[in-house]
PyMOL Python script that loads the backbone (N, CA, C, O; Angstrom):
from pymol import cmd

cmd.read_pdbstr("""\
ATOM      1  N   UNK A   1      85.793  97.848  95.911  1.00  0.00           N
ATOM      2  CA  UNK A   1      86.689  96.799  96.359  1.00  0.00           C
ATOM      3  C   UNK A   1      86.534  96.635  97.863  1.00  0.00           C
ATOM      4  O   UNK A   1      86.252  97.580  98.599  1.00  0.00           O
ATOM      5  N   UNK A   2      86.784  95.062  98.397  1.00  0.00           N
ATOM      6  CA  UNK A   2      86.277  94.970  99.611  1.00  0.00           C
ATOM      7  C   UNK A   2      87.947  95.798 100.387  1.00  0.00           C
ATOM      8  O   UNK A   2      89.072  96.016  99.936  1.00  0.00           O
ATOM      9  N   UNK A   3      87.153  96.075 101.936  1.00  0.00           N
ATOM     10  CA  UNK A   3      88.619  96.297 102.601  1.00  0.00           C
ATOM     11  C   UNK A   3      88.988  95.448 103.532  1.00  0.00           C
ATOM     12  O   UNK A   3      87.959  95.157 104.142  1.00  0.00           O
ATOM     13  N   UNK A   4      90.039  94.794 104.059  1.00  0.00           N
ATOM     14  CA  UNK A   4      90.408  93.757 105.253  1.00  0.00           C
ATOM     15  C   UNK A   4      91.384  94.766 106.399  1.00  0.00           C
ATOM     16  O   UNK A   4      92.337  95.419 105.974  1.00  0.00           O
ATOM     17  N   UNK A   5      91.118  94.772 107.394  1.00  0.00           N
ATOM     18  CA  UNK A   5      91.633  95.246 108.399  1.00  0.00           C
ATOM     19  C   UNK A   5      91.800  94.253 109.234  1.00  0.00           C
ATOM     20  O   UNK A   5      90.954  93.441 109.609  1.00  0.00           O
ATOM     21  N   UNK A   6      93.080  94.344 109.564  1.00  0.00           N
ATOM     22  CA  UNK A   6      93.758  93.414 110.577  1.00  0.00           C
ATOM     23  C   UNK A   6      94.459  94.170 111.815  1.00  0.00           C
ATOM     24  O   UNK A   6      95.445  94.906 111.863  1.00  0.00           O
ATOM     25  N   UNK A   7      93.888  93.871 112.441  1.00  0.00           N
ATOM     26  CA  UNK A   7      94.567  95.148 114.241  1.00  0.00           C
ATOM     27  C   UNK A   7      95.473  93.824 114.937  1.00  0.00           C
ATOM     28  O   UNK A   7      95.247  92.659 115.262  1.00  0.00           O
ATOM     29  N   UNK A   8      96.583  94.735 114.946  1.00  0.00           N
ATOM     30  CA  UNK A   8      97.749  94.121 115.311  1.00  0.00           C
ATOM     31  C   UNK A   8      98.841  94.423 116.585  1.00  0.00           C
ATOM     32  O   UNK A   8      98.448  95.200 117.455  1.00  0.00           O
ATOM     33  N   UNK A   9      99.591  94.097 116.659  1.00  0.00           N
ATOM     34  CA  UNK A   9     100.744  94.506 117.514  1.00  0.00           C
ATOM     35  C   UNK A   9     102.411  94.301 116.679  1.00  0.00           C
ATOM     36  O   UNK A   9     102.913  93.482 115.909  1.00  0.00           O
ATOM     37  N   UNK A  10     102.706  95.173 117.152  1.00  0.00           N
ATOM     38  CA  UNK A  10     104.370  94.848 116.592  1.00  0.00           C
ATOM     39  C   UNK A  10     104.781  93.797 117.451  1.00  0.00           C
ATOM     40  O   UNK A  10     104.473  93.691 118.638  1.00  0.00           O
ATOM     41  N   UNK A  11     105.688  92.811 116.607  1.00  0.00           N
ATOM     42  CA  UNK A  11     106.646  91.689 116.781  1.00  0.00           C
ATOM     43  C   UNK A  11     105.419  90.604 117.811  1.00  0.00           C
ATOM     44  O   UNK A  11     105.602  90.124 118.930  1.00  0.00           O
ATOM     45  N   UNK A  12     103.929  90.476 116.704  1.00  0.00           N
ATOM     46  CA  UNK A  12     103.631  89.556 117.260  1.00  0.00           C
ATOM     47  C   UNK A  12     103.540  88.089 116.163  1.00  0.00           C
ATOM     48  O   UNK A  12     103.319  88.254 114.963  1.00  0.00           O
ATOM     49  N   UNK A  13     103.680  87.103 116.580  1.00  0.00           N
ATOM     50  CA  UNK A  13     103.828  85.966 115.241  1.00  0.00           C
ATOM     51  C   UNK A  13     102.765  85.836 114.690  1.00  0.00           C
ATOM     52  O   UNK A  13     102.667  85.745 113.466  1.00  0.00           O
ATOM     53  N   UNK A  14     101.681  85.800 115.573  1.00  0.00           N
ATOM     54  CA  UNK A  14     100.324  85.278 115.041  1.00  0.00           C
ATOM     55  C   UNK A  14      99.979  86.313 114.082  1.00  0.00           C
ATOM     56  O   UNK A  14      99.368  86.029 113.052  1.00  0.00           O
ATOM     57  N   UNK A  15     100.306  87.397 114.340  1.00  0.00           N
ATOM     58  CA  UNK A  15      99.585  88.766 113.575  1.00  0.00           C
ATOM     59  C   UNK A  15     100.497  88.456 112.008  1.00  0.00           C
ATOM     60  O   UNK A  15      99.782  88.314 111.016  1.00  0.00           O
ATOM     61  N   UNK A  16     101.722  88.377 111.848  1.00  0.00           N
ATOM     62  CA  UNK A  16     102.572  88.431 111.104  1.00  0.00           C
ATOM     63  C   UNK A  16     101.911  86.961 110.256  1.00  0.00           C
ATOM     64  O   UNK A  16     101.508  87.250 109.129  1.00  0.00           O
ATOM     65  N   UNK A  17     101.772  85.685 110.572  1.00  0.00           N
ATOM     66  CA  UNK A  17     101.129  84.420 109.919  1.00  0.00           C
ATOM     67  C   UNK A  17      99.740  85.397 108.954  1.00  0.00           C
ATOM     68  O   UNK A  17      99.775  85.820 107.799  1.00  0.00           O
ATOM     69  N   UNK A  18      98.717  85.484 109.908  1.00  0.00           N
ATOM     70  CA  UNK A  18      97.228  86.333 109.393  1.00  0.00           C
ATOM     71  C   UNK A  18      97.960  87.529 108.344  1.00  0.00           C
ATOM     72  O   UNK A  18      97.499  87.466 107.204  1.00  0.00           O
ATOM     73  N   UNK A  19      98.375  87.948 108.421  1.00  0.00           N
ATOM     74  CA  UNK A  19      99.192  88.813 107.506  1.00  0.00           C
ATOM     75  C   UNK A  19      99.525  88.226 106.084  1.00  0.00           C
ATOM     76  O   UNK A  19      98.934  88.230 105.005  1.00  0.00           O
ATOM     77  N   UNK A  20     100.524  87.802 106.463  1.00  0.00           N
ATOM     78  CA  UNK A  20     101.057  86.453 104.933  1.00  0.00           C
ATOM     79  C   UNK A  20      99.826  85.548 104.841  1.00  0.00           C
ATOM     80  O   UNK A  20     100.147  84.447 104.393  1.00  0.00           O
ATOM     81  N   UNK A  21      99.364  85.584 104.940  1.00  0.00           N
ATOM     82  CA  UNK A  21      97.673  84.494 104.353  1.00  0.00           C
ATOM     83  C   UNK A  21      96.988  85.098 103.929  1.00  0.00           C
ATOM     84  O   UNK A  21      96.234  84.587 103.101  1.00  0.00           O
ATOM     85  N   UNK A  22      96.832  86.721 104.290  1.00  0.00           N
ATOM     86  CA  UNK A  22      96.091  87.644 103.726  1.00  0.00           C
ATOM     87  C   UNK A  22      96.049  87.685 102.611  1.00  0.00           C
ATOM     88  O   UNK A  22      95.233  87.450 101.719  1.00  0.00           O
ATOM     89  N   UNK A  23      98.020  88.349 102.816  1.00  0.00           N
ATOM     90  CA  UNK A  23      98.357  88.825 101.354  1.00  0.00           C
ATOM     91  C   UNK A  23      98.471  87.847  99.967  1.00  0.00           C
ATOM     92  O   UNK A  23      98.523  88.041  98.752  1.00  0.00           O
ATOM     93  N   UNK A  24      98.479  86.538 100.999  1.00  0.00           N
ATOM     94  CA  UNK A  24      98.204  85.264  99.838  1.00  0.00           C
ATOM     95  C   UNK A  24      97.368  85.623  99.202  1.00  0.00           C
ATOM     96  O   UNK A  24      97.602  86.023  98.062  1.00  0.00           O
ATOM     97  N   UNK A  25      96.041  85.604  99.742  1.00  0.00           N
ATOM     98  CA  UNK A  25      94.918  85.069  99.344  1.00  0.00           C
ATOM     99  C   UNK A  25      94.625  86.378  98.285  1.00  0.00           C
ATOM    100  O   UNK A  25      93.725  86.069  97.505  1.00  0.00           O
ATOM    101  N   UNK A  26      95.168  87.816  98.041  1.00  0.00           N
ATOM    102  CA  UNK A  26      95.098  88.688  97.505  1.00  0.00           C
ATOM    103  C   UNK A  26      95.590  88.254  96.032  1.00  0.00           C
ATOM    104  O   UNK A  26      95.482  89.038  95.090  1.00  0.00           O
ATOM    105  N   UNK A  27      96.104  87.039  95.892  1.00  0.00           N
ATOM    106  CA  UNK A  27      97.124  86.606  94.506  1.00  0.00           C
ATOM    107  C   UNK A  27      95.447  86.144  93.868  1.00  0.00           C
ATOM    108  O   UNK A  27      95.317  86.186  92.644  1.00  0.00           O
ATOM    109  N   UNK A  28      94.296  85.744  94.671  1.00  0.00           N
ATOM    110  CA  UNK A  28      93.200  85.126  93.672  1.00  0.00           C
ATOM    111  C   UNK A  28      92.163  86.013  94.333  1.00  0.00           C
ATOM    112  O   UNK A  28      91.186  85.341  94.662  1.00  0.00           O
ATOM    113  N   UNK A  29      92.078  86.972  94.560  1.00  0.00           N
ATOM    114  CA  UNK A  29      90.632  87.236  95.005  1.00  0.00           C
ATOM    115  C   UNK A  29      91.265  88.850  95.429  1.00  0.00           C
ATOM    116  O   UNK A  29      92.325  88.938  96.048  1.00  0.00           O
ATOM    117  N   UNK A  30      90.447  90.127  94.999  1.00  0.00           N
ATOM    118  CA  UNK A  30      90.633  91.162  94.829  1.00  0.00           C
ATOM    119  C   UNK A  30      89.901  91.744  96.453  1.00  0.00           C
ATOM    120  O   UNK A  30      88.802  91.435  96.912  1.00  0.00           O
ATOM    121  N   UNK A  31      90.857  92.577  97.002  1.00  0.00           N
ATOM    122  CA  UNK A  31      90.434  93.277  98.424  1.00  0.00           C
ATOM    123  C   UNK A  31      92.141  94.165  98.779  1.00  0.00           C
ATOM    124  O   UNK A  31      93.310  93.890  98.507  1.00  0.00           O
ATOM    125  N   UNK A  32      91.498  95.223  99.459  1.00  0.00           N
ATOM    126  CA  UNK A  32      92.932  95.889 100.057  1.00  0.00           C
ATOM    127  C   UNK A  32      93.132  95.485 101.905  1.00  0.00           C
ATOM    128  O   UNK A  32      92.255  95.415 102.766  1.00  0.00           O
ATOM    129  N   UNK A  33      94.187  95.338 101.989  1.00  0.00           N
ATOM    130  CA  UNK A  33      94.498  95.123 103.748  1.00  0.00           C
ATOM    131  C   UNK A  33      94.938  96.715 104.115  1.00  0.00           C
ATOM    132  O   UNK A  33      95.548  97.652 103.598  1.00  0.00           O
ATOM    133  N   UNK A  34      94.243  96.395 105.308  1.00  0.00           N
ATOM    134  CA  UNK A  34      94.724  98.145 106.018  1.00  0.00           C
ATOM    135  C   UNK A  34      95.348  97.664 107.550  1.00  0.00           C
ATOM    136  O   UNK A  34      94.549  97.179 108.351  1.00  0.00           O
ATOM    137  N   UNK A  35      96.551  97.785 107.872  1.00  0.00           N
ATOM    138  CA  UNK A  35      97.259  96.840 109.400  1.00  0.00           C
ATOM    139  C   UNK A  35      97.118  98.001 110.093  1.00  0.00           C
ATOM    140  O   UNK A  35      97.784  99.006 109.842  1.00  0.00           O
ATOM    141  N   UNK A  36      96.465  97.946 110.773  1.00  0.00           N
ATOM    142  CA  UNK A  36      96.122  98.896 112.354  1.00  0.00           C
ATOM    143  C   UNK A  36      96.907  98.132 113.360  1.00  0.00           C
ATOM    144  O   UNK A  36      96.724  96.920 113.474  1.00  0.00           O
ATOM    145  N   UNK A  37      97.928  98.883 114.231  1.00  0.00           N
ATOM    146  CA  UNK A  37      98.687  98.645 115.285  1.00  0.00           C
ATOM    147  C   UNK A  37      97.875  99.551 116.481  1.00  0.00           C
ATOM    148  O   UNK A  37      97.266 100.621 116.497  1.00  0.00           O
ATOM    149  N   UNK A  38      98.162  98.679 117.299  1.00  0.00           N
ATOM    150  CA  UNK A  38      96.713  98.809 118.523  1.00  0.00           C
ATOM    151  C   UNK A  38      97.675  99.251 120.020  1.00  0.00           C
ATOM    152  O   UNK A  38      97.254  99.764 121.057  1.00  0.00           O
ATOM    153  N   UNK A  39      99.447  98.729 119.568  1.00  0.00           N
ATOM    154  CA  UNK A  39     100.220  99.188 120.513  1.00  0.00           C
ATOM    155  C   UNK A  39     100.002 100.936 120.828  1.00  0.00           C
ATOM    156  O   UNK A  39      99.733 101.743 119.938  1.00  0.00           O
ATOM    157  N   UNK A  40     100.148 101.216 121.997  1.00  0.00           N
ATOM    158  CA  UNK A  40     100.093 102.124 122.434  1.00  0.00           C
ATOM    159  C   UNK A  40      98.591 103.068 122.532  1.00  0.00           C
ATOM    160  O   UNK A  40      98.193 103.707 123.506  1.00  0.00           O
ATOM    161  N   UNK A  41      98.070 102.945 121.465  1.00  0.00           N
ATOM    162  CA  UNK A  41      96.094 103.127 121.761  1.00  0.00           C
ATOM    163  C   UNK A  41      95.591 102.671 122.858  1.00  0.00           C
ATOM    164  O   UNK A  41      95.446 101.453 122.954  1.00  0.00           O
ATOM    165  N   UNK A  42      95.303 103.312 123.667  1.00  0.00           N
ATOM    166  CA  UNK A  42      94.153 102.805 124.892  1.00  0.00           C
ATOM    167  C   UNK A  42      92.994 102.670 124.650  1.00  0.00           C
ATOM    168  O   UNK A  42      92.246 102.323 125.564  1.00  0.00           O
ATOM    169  N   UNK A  43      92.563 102.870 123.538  1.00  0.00           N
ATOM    170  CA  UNK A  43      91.441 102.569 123.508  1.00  0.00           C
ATOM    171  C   UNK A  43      91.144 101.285 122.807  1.00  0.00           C
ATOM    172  O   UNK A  43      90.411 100.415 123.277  1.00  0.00           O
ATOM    173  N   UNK A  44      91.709 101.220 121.743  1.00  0.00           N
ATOM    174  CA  UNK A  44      92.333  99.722 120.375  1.00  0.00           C
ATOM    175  C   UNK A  44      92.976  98.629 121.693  1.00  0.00           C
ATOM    176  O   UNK A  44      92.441  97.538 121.891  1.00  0.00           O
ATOM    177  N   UNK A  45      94.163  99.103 122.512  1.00  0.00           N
ATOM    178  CA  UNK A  45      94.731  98.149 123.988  1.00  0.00           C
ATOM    179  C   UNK A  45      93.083  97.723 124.394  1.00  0.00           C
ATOM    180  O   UNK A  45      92.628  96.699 123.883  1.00  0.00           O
ATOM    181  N   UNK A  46      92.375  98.395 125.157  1.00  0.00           N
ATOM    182  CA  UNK A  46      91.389  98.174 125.593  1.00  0.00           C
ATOM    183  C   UNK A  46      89.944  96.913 125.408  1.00  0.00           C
ATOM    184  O   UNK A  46      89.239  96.267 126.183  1.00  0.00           O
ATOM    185  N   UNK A  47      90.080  97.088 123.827  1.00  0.00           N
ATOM    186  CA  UNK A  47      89.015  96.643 123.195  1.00  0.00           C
ATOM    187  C   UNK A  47      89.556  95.224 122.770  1.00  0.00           C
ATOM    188  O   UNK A  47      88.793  94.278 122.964  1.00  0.00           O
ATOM    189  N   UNK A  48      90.841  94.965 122.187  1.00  0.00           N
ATOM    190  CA  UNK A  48      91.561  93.804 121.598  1.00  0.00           C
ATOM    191  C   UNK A  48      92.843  93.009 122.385  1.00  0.00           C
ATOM    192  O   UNK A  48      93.235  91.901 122.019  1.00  0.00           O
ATOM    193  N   UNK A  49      93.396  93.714 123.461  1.00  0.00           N
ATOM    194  CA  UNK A  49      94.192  93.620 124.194  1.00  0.00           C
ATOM    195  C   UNK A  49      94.898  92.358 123.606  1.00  0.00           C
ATOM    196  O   UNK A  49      95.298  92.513 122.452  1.00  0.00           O
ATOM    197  N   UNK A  50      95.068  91.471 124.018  1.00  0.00           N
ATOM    198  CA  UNK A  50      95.912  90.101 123.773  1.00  0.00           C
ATOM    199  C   UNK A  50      95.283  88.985 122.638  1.00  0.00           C
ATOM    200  O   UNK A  50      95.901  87.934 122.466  1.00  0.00           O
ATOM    201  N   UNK A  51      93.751  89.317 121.700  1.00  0.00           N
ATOM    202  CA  UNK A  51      92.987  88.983 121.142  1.00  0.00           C
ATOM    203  C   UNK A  51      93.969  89.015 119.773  1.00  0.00           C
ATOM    204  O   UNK A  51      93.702  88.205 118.886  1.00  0.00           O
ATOM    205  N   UNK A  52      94.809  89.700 119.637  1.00  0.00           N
ATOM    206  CA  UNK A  52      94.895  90.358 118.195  1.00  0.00           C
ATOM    207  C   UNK A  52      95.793  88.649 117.946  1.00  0.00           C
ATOM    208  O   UNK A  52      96.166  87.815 118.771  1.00  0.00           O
ATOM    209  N   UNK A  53      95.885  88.691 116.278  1.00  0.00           N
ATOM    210  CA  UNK A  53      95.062  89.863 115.337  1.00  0.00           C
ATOM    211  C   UNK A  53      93.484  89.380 115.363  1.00  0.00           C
ATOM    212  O   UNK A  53      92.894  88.309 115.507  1.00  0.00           O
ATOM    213  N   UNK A  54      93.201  90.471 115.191  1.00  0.00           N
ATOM    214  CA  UNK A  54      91.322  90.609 114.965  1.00  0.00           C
ATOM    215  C   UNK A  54      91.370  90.797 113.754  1.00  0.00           C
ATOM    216  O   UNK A  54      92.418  91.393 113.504  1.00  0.00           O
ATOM    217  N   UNK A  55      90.529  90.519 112.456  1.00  0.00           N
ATOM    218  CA  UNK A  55      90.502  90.326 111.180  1.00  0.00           C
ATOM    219  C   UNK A  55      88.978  91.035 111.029  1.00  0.00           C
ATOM    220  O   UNK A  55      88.106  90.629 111.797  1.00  0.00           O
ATOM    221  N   UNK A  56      88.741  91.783 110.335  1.00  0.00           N
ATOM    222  CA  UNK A  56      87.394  92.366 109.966  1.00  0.00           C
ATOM    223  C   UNK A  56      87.528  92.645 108.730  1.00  0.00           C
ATOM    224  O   UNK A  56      88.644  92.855 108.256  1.00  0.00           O
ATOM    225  N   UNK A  57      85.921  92.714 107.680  1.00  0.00           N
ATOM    226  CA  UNK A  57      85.984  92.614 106.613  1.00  0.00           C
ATOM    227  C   UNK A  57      84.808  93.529 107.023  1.00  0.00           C
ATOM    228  O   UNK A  57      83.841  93.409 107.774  1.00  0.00           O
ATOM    229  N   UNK A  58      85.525  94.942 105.836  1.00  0.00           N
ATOM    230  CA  UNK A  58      84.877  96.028 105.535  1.00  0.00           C
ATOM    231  C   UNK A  58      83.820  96.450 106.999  1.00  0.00           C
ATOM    232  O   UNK A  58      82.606  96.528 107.184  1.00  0.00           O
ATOM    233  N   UNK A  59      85.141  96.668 107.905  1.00  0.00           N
ATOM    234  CA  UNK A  59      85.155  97.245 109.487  1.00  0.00           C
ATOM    235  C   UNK A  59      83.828  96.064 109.962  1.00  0.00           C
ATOM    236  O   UNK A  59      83.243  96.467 110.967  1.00  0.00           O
ATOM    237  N   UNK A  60      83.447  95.129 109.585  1.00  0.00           N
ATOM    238  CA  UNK A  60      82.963  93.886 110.434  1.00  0.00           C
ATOM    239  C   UNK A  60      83.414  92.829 111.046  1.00  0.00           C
ATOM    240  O   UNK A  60      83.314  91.873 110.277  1.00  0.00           O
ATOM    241  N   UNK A  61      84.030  92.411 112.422  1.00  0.00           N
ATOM    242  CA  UNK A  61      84.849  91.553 112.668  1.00  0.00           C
ATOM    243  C   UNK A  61      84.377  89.878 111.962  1.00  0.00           C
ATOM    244  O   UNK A  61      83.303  89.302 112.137  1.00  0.00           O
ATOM    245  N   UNK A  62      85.228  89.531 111.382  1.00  0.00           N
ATOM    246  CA  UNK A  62      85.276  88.128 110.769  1.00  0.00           C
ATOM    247  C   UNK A  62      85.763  87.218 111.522  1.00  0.00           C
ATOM    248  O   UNK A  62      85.292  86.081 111.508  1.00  0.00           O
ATOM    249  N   UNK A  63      86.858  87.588 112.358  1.00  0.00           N
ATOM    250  CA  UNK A  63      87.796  86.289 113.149  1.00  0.00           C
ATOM    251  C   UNK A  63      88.612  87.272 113.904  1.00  0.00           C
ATOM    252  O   UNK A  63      88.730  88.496 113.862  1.00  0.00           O
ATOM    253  N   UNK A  64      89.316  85.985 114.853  1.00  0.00           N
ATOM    254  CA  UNK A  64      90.438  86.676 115.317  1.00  0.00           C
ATOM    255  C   UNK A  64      91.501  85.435 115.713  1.00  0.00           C
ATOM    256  O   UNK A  64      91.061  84.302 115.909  1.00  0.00           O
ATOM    257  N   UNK A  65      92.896  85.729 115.813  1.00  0.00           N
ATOM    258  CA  UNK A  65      93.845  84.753 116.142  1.00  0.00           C
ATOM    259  C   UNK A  65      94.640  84.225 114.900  1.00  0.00           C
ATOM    260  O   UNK A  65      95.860  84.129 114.775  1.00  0.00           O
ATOM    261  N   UNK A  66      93.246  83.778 113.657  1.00  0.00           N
ATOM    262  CA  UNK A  66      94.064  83.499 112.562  1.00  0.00           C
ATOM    263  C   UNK A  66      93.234  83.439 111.874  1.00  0.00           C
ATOM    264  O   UNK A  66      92.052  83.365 112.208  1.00  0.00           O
ATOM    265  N   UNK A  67      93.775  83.462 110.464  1.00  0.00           N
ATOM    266  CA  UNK A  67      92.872  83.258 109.008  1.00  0.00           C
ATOM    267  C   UNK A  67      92.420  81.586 108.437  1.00  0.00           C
ATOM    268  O   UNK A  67      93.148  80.601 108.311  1.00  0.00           O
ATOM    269  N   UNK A  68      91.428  81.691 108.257  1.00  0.00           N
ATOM    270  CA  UNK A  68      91.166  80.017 107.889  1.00  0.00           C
ATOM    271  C   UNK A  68      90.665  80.517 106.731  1.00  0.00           C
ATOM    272  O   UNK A  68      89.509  80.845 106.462  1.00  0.00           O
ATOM    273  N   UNK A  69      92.106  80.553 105.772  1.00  0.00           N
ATOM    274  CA  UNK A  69      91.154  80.215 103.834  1.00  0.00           C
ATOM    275  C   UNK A  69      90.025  80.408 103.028  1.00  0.00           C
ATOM    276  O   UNK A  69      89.686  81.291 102.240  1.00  0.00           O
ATOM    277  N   UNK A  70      89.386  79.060 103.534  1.00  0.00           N
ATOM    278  CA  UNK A  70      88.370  78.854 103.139  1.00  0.00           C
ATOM    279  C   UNK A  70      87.216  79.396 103.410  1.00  0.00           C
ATOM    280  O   UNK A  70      86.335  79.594 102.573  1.00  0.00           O
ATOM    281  N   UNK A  71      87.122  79.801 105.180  1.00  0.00           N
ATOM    282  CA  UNK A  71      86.220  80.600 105.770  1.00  0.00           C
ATOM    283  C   UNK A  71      86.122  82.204 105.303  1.00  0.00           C
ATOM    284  O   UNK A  71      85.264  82.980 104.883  1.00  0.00           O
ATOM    285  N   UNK A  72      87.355  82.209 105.598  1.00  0.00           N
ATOM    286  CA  UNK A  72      87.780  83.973 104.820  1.00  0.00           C
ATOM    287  C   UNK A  72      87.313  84.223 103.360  1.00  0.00           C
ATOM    288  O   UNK A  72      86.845  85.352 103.220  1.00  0.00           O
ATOM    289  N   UNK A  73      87.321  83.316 102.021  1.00  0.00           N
ATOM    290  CA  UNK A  73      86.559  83.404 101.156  1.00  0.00           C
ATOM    291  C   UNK A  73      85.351  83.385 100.927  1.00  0.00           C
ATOM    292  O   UNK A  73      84.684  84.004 100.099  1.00  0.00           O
ATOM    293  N   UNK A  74      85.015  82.480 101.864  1.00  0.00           N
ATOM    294  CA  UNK A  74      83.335  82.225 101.875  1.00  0.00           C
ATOM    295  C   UNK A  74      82.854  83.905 102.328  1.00  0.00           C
ATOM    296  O   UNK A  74      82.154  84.535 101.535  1.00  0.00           O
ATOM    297  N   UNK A  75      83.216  84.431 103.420  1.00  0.00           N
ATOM    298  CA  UNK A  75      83.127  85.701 103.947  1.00  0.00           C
ATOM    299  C   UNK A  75      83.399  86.890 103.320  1.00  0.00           C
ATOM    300  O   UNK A  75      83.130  87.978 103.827  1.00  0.00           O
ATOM    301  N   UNK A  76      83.975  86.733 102.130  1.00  0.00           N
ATOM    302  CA  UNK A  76      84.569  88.144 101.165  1.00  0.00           C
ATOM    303  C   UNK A  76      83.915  87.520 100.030  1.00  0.00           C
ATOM    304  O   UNK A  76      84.149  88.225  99.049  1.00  0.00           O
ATOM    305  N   UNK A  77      83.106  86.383  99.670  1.00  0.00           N
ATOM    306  CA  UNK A  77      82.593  86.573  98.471  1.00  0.00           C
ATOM    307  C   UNK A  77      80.605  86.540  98.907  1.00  0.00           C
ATOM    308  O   UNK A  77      79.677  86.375  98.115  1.00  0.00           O
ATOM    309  N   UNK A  78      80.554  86.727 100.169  1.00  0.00           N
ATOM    310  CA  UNK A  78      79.349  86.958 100.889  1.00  0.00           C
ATOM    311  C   UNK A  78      78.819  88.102 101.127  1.00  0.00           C
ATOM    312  O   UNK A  78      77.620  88.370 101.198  1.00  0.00           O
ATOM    313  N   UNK A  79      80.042  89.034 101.297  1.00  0.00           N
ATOM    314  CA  UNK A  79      79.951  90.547 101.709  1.00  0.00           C
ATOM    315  C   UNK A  79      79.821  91.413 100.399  1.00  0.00           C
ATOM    316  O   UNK A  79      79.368  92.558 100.408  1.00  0.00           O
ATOM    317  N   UNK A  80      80.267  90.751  99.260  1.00  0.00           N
ATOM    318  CA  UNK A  80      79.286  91.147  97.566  1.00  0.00           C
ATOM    319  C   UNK A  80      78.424  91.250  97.535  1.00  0.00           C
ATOM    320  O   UNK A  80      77.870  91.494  96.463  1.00  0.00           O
TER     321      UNK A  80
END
""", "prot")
cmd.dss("prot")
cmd.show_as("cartoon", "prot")
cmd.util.cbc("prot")
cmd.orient("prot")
């Protein structure tokens, strides 16, 4: 099964939207989400700082900021 990792921050909106679109898109198309919080990591701060959420599919970055659907499927039925 594919994995989706989304690196995040607490109480951010954008992260929380990419989140609920995720878990949408989990109602037709099989993958697990893993939410990495990047608050307080200096090294995760470092790398993603104000970028998040960053979206990677099976630890490959796919996007960041937000989920686009259609792109995100094309990308999880590519990585098969």
């Amino acid at each position: 099964m594919r994995q989706v990792q989304i690196y995040s921050r607490h109480n951010c909106h954008l992260c929380e939207i990419a989140l609920n679109t995720l878990k949408s898109l989990q109602n037709e198309m099989e993958f697990g989400i893993q939410e990495i919080f990047i608050d307080g990591d200096s090294e995760l701060e470092n790398k993603y700082g104000e970028h998040v959420p960053v979206i990677q599919i099976d630890h490959v970055q796919h996007d960041f900021f937000r989920v686009d659907p259609v792109r995100f499927r094309k990308a999880l039925n590519a990585a098969q």
